[in-house]
N, C-alpha and C positions, 0 to 999 in steps of 0.2 A: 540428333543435335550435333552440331557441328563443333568443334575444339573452341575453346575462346583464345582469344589474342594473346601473347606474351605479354605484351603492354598494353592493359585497360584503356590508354590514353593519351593523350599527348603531354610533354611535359608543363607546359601552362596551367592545362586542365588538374594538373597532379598537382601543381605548386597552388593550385586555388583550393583541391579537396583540404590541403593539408593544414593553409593558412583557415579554415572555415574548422578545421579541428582543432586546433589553438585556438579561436575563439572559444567554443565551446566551453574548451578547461578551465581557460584563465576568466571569460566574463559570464560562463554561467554554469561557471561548477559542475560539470558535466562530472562521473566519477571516471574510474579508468576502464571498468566492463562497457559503459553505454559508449564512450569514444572506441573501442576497439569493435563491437558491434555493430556502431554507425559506419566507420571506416569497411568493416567487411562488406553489409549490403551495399554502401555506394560501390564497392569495386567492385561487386556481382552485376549492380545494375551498369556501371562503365563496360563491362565487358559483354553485356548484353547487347547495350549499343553499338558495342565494333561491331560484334558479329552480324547487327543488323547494315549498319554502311561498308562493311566490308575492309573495315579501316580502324583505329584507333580514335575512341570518341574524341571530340573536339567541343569546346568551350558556344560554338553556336547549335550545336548536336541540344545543348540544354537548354538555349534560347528559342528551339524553335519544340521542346519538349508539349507532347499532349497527352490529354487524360485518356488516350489510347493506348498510347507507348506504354504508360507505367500500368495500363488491366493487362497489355500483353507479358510483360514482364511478371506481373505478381502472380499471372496462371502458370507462367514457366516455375515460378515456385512451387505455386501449389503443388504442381501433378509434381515436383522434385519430394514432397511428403511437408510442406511447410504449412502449419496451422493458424487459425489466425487473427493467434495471438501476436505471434513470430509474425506474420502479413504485416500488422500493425504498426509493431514496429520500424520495417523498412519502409516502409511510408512513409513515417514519422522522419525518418533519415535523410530521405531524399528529399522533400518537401521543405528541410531546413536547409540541406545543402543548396535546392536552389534560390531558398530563399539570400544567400548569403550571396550567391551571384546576382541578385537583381540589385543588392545592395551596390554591389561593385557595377553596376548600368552592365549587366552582361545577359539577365536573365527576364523573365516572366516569371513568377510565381502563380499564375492563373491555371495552367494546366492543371498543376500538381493540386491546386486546390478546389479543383471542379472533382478531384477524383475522390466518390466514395469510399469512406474506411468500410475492409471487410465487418463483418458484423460477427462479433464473437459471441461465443456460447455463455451461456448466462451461467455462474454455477451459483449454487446455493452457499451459505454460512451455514458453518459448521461449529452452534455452538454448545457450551458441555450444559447437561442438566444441572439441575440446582445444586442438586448433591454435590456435586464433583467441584462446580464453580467454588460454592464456598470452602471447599475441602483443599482447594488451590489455596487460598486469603487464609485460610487458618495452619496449614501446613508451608507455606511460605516464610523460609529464612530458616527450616528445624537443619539442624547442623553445619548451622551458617560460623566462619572463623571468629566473628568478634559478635556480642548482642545488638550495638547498633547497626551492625550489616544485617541481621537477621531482621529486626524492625525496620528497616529501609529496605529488604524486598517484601516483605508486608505491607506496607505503604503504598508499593507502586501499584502491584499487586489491586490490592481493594481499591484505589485510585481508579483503575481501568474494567472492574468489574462493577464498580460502586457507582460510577460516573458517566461511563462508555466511553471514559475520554482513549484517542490513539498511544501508544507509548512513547510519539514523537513532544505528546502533547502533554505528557505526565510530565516526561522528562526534562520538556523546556521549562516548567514551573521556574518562580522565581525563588529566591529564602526566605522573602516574609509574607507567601502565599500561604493557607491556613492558619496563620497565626492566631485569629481572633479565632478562640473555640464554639463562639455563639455564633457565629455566621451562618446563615443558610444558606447560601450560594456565593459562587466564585463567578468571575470572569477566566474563560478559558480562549485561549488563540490557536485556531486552528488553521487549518490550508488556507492558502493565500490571502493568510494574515487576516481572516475572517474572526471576529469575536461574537463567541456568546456565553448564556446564562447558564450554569447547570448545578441542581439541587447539591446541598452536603450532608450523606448522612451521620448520624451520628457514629456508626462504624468506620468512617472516612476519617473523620475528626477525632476517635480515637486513636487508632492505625499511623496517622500524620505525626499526634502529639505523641505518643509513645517514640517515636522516632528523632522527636527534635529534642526532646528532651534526650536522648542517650547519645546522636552525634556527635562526634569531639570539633565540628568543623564550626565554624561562626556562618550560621543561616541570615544574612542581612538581605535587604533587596538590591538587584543587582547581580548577583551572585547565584550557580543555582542551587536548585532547592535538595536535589537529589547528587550524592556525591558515592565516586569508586573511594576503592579502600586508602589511596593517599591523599585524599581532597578536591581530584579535581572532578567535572562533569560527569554525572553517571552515562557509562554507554550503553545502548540499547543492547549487544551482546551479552554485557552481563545477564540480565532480565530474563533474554532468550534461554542463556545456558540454566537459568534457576530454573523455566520453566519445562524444560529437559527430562530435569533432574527431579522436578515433580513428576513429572508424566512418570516415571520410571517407579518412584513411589508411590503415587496412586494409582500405576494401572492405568492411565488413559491412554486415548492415540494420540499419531502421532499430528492429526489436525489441533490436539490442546498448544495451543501458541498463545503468545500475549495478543493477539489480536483478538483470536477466540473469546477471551473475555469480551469484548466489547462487543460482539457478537450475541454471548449469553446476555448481555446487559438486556440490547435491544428486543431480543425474543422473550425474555422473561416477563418485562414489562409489557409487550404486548398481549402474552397468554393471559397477562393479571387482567385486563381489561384495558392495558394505555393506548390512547387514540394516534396513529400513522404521526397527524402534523406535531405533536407534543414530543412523538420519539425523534420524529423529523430534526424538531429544533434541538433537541438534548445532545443527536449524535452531530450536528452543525452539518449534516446533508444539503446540498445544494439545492435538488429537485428531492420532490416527494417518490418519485418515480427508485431514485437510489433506496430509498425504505421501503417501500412497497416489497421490496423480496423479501423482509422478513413474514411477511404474509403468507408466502409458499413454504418457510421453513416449520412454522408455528399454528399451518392449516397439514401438514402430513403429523404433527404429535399429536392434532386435535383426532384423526381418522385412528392413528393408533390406540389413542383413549376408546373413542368408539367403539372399535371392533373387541378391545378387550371388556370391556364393561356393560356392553348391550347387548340383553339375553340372547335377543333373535341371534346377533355375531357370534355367540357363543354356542349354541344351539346348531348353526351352521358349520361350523368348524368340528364339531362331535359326531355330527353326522354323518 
C-alpha cells in the first residue's frame, strides 16, 4: 500500500468537510465522539482518494463518487482488521458528508446510496433470570445517601424491568406520570417520538408512589419525573453506576446493564407463553423481525430445561 498524502485534500474540499461538521453539532446534535469519528473516517476515505488520483482529493472527486469507490475503500478496511460494525459507521459518515455536498449543488448522493451496508453479526440479549432480575428491583437503592434516592433507583429500576420500557424512556417521564395509582396503563414515547400502550403493574405503582411520596422535589407535569440529588433531571449515568454496584453485590456480570432489564422483560414474558406481536407492541419495536431474536434467546433456556429434566438427557450424559 502506498503512503497517503500529507494533505487529504484540497483546501475547499477541507473548508466544506469542516462546514458539514458544524452542521452536525449545532443542527443535529451530533455528540463530540460521533463528530471526531465522522471527521476521521472522512479523512481516511480523503486520503484513499488521493492515493487513488494521484493528487489531493477535490470536491468533483465526490461528485463523480460510485458505489465501487466506497466497496473498494471499505475492503481496504476490512483486510486493515475493521468489523462491521465499525464498516457501518463509515458509511454512515460519508454518505452524510456527501449528502451535505449535494445540498451545496456539489454532489450526487446516489452512489453512496446504491451501496449496501455491511451486514452485521446478530448477537443475542443477554438477559438476567428471574432470580437475579427481581433481586436488582429489590436491592436497588440499599445504601443509597438519602431514602428518597434509594426509592427513586427502585423506581427506575422496576420501571424498566416491569415495563421494558428503554432508560431514555423512564427517564423522560413527566412529574405527573403515575400519579393516578388505579391506572392500568400509561402512554410511553419512544424513538422517534413513536407513542404506545404498556401494562402497570402493581409493583410499578408501588415502587413509583413510594418514591413521590419521599421526594423533596415538586413532581408537576412539565417537569421531570425522575430527579439527581440537587433537583434537576436524572442522568442515565447515575442508573448505570447503581447498576454497577448491584452487579458487584449480587454477583452478576458484567452484561447486567440497565438495558438487560428490558431484555429480561421481553424473554420472560415470552418463556410465560406471551405471543411475539403483543411483545412487539409492549417493547414499541418497529418490525417484528427486531423481537423475533428473543426467540433464539428463550429457545437455548428451553433446550437447557430439556437436557436437564428429560430422562433419556439424563441417562445420556451418565453414560
Amino acid at each position: 500500500m502506498s503512503e497517503p498524502l500529507l494533505v487529504p485534500a484540497t483546501a475547499p474540499l477541507l473548508a466544506l468537510k469542516t462546514a458539514w461538521l458544524e452542521r452536525l453539532g449545532t443542527e443535529r446534535h451530533a455528540g463530540q465522539l460521533t463528530l471526531d469519528a465522522y471527521e476521521r473516517d472522512v479523512r481516511q476515505f480523503l486520503h484513499f482518494l488521493g492515493r487513488y488520483h494521484g493528487r489531493p482529493a477535490e470536491p468533483g472527486d465526490l461528485a463523480a463518487l460510485s458505489a465501487a469507490d466506497l466497496r473498494a475503500f471499505l475492503a481496504e478496511r476490512r483486510r486493515d482488521g475493521m468489523g462491521p460494525r465499525s464498516l457501518n459507521r463509515i458509511l454512515s459518515g460519508i454518505r452524510s458528508f456527501v449528502r451535505h455536498l449535494e445540498r451545496e449543488g456539489l454532489a450526487s448522493s446516489a452512489g453512496p446510496a446504491a451501496m449496501r451496508a455491511p451486514k452485521q453479526p446478530k448477537s443475542l440479549p443477554r438477559p438476567l433470570p428471574v432470580g437475579d432480575a427481581l433481586a436488582v428491583t429489590e436491592e436497588a437503592g440499599a445504601m443509597a445517601s438519602m431514602p428518597w434516592i434509594a426509592a427513586r433507583n427502585v423506581a427506575v429500576l422496576t420501571l424498566l424491568y416491569g415495563c421494558g420500557l428503554r432508560i431514555s424512556e423512564a427517564l423522560g417521564l413527566e412529574g405527573d406520570a403515575l400519579a393516578d395509582e388505579t391506572a392500568r396503563s400509561m402512554t410511553v414515547t419512544g424513538k422517534g417520538r413513536k407513542q404506545r400502550l404498556v401494562p402497570l403493574l402493581p409493583a410499578v405503582h408501588a415502587a413509583v408512589g413510594d418514591y413521590r411520596r419521599l421526594c423533596p422535589f415538586d413532581l408537576g407535569a412539565g417537569a421531570p419525573l425522575f430527579r439527581g440529588a440537587r433537583g434537576g433531571p436524572l442522568r442515565p449515568q447515575i442508573i448505570q453506576a447503581e447498576m454497577a454496584r448491584l452487579r458487584g453485590l449480587l454477583g452478576l456480570p458484567d452484561s447486567a446493564t440497565p438495558h438487560a432489564l428490558r431484555h429480561s422483560f421481553a424473554t420472560h414474558l415470552l418463556a410465560k407463553g406471551g405471543d411475539l406481536r403483543t411483545i412487539q407492541d409492549l417493547l414499541g419495536h418497529a418490525s417484528l423481525s427486531s423481537t423475533q431474536i428473543y426467540t433464539a434467546v428463550d429457545g437455548g433456556r428451553l433446550t437447557e430445561a430439556f437436557e436437564a429434566a428429560h430422562p433419556r438427557a439424563r441417562r445420556a450424559r451418565t453414560a
